[in-house]
C-alpha positions as a printed NumPy array, in Angstrom:
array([[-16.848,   9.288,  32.034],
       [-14.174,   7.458,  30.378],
       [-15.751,   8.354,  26.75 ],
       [-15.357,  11.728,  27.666],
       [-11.759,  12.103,  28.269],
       [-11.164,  10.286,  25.555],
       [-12.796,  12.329,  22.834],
       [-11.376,  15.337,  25.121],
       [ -8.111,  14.29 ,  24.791],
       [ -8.644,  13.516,  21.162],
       [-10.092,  17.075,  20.675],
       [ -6.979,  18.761,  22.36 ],
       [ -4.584,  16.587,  20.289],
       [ -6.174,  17.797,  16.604],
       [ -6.296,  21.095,  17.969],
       [ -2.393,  21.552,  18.89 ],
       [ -1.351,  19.453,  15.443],
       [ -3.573,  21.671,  13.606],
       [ -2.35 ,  25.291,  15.065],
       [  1.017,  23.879,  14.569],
       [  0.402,  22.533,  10.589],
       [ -1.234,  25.787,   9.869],
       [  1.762,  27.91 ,  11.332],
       [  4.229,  25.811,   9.247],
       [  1.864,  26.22 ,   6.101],
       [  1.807,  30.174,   6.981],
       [  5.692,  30.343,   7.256],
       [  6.46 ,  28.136,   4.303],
       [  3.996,  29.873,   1.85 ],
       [  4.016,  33.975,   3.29 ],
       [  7.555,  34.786,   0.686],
       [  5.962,  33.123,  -2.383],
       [  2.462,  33.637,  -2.055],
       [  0.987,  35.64 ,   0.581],
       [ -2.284,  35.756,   0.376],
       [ -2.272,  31.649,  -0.694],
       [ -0.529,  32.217,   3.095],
       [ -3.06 ,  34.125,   4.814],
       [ -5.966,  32.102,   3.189],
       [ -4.784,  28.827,   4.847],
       [ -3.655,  30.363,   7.986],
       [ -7.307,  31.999,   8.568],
       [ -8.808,  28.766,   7.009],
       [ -6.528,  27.012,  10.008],
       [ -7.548,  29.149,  12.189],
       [-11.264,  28.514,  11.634],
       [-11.207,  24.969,  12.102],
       [ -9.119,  25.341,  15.24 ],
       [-12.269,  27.606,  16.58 ],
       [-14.62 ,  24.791,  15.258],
       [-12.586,  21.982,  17.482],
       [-12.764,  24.687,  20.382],
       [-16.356,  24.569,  19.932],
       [-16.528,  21.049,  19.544],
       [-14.923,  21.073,  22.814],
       [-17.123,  23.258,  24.942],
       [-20.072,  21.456,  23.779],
       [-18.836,  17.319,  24.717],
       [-17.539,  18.675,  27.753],
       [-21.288,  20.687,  28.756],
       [-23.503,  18.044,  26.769],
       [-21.356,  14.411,  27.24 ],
       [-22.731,  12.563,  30.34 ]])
């Protein structure tokens, strides 16, 4: 049980830096290069989904 909060916690923790690095990334880049901007931000956004998934699936499978 202990395993699992951990690698929940974990999970939560690369999630929030990661929505927050890839809004940074989005601001910093959109005047200069916007679609260099909207590539990271949507390439951001996917791995956020993937460490959602990641998520769901310790917390169902992880006994």
């Amino acid at each position: 049980m202990k395993k699992r909060k951990l690698i929940t916690r974990i999970l939560f923790i690369l999630i929030i830096f990661t929505a927050i690095a890839t809004g940074i990334v989005y601001f910093v880049y959109n005047k200069e290069k916007p679609l260099l901007a909207f590539y990271l931000a949507c390439c951001g956004g996917i791995l956020v989904l993937n460490f959602f998934a990641t998520l769901f699936l310790v917390r169902k499978n992880f006994k």
